[in-house]
N, C-alpha and C positions, 0 to 999 in steps of 0.2 A: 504493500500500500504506500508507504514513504516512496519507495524507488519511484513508483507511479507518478507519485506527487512530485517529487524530484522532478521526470521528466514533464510533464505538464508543465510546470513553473520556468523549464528553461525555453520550450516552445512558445512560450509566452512570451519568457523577455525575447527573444527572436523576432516572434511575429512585429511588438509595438516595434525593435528596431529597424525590420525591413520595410515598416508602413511609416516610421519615422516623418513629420511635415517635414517641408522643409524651413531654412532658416530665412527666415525674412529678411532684408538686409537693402541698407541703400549706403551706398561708396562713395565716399568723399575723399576726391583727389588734388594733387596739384600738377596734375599731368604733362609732362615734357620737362619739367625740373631733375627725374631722374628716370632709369630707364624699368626700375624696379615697379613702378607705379603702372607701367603696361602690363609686368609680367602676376603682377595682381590679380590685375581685373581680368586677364588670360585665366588664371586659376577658379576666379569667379565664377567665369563665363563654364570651361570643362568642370565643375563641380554641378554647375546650374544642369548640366544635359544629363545628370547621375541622380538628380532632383534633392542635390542635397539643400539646394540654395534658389530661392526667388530671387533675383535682384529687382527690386523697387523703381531703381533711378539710381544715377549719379551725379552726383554734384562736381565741379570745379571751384578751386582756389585760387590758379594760375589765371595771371586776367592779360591774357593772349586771346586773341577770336580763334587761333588753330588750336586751341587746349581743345574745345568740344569737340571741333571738327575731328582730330585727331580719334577721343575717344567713341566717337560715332562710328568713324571709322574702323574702329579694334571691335564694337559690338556688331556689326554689321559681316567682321571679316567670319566672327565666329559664330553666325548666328541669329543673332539678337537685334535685328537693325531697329526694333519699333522703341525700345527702353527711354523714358525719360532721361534727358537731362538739363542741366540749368548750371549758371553760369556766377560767379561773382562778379559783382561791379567795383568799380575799384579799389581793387583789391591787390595783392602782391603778385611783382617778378611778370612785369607784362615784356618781359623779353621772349621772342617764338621759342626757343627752345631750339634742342638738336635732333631729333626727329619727328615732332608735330609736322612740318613738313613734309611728310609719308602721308598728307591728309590731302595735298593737293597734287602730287606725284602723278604721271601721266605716264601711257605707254606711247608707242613709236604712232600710231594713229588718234594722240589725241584724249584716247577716255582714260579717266579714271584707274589707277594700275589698281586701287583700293576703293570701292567705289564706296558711296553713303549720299546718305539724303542731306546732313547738317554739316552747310558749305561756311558757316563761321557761327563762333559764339553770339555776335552779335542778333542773331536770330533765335538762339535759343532763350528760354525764361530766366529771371532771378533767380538764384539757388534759393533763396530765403521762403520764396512765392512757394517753390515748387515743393520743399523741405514740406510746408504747412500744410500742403496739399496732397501729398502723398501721406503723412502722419494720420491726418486723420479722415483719410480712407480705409487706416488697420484697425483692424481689435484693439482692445486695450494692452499694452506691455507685453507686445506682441516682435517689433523689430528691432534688429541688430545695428545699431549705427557703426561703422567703420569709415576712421579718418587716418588718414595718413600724408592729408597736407598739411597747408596750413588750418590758423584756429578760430579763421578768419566767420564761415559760414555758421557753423553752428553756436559761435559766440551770437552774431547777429540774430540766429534763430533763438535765442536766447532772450533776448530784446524785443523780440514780433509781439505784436500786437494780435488781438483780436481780426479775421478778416473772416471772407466769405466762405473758405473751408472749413472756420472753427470758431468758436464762441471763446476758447480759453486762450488766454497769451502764450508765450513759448514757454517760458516756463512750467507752465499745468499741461502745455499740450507733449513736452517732453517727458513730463512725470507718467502721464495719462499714456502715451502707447509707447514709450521707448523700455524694452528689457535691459538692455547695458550699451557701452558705446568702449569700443576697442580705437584705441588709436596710438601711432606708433610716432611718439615724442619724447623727449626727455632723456637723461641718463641716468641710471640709478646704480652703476657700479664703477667701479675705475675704470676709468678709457685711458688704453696707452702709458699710464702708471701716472693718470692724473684724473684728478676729484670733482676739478669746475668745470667737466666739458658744457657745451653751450649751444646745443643741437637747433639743426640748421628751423626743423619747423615751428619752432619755437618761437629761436630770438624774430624770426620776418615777419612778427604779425604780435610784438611782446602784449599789449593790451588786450587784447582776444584771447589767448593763451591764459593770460593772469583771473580773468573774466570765468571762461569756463573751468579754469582749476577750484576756483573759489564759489562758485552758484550752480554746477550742475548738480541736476536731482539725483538721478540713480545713479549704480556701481560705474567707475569707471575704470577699466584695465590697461594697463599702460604698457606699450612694446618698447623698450627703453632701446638707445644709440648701442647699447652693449650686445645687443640680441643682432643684429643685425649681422655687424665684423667677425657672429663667431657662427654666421650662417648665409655661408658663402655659395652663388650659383656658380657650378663647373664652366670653367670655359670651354672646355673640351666637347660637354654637350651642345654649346652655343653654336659650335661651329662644325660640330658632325653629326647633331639628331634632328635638325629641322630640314634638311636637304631631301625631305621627301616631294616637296614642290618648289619649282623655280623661285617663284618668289613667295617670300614668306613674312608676313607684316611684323611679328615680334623678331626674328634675326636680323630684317635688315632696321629695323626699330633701336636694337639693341647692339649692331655692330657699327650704328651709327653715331651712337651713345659712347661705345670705349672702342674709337678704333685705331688704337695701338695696344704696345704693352698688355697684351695678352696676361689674363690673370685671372682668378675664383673670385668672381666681385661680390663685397659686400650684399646682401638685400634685404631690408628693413622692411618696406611692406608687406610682405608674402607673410610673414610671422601673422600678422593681424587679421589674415583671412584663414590661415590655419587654425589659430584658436578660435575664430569667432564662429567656424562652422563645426571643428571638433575641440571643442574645449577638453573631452572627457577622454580624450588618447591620447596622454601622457609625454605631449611632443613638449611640454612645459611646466614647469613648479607655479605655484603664484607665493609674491610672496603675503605674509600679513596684512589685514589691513589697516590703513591707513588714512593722510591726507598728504596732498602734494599741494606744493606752494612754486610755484615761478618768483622770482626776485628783478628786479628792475634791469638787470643784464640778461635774461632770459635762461636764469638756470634753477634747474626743476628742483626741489629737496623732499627727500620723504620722510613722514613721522608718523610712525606705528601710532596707532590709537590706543590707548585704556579700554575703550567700551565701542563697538561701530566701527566708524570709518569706512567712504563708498571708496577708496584708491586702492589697488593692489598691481603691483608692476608683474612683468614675466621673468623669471628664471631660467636658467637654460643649462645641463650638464653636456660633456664633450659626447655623450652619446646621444643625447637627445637631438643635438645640431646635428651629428649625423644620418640619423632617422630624417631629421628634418630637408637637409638637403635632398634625400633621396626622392621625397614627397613633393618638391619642390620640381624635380627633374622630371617626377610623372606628370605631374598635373601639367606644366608646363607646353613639353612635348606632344601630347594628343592632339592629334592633327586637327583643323580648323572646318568639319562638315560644320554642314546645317543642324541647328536643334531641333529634335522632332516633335 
């Protein structure tokens, strides 16, 4: 009878995790600032065709009209052409970037080598508008926010006011359906055998950053500068696993991004889609929680709570980054069909 019961109990947890929802989520990028930020929303997009993951919309930080274009461009290459997106108004680092450019790129006749509908930001919506709008279309405490630009958008939605998608300001309308918000800032352990690093998404927007460290409602999980350097993408794969088609929008995306000095580059974002859709596969520690403070130079400090505390950063062991890189390599690689 136990044995019985045994096996019942485990066909069960089975079933809920093969029927598992997926995770609701909308991506907040600074897209063209680094190349890691493509290879994200790549992992987003092949997790989405596995139905681990809705994507919502994405948002932009980078205030370039080629940021959306670009990332219309990566939804469309893999799938997804219809996805919301919305745009910051000014906002940081309106330099084009080094492969946004891939968004107006032309073959030897003319069309489109990446084709897409959204020919510049300037067409697309306000992130702020669109945030409001998509928020409260969910359930209650229902999606995953993930940022990995700047702190620029969702400070702002921080600020919103009442409009025509919602009766409540941003603040109640974030309490009201956001589950947790993953975003990959800050440093919380030595870097390079120093204590004050001053990470890049941080210090470009210090008033925004200082804003939602200090007023946002629920948990927030922090991919700290450390997590990145010690979860490196092989270059070896960059340059020998995507040659299954001529042209391929993250290779020449990414060999546009580092093209020299061949090396395992860094990658910061990808961690924040790994946990925010397997938080429960051990790819990371968290630590205590806590509260995080930004200081007027743009450097993050953390301090364990007594009692609560919504902040807890990621941890990482040398085997965990290994697991992790390898996960990195799958997801990445899976070639770019349609989503059915």
């Amino acid at each position: 009878m136990k044995k019985n019961l045994l096996i019942a109990t485990l066909l069960g947890f089975l079933s809920a995790a093969l029927h598992a929802e997926p995770v609701k989520m909308i991506f907040d990028t600074d897209m063209g600032n680094d190349i890691d930020d493509a290879m994200a929303l790549v992992m987003i997009h092949n997790l989405a065709k596995r139905g681990a993951v809705d994507l919502l919309a994405v948002t932009s930080t980078k205030d370039h009209p080629l940021s959306a274009a670009y990332i219309d461009a990566l939804n469309t290459y893999y799938g997804f052409p219809d996805i919301p997106i919305g745009v910051v108004r000014n906002g940081a680092t309106p330099e084009e970037g080094r492969y946004n450019g891939f968004a107006t790129k032309t073959d030897d006749e003319g069309n489109l080598l990446y084709p897409h509908d959204l020919k510049s930001g300037d067409d697309a919506p306000e992130a702020v508008a669109l945030l409001r709008q998509t928020l409260a279309a969910q359930p209650d405490h229902s999606v995953m926010l993930v940022q990995v630009g700047f702190f620029t958008n969702y400070s702002r939605l921080l600020d919103s006011g009442p409009d025509e998608h919602s009766d409540l300001d941003g603040k109640a309308l974030i309490e009201a359906k956001v589950k947790e918000l993953v975003i990959m800032a800050g440093a919380f352990q030595t870097i390079r055998y120093g204590t004050q690093h001053l990470e890049y998404n941080v210090v470009k927007d210090i008033p925004s950053a200082q804003k939602l460290a200090k007023d946002w409602p629920t948990r927030v999980v922090w991919s700290g500068f450390e997590i990145g350097i010690h979860s490196t993408y092989p270059w070896k794969s960059m340059v020998e696993d995507y040659n299954y088609i001529e042209n391929h929008l993250l290779k020449d995306s990414y060999l546009a991004y580092v093209p020299s000095k061949p090396h395992d580059r860094p990658t910061w974002d990808l961690s924040c889609v790994i946990y925010a859709i397997y938080p429960d596969r051990d790819y990371f520690y968290l630590s205590p929680p806590g509260a995080v403070t930004v200081n007027d130079e743009g450097r993050t400090d953390f301090k364990p709570a007594k009692e609560g505390g919504k902040d807890v950063y990621l941890i990482m062991s040398n085997d965990q980054a290994a697991r992790l890189q390898e996960a990195y390599v799958q997801l990445c690689t899976q070639p770019p069909a349609p989503a059915r």
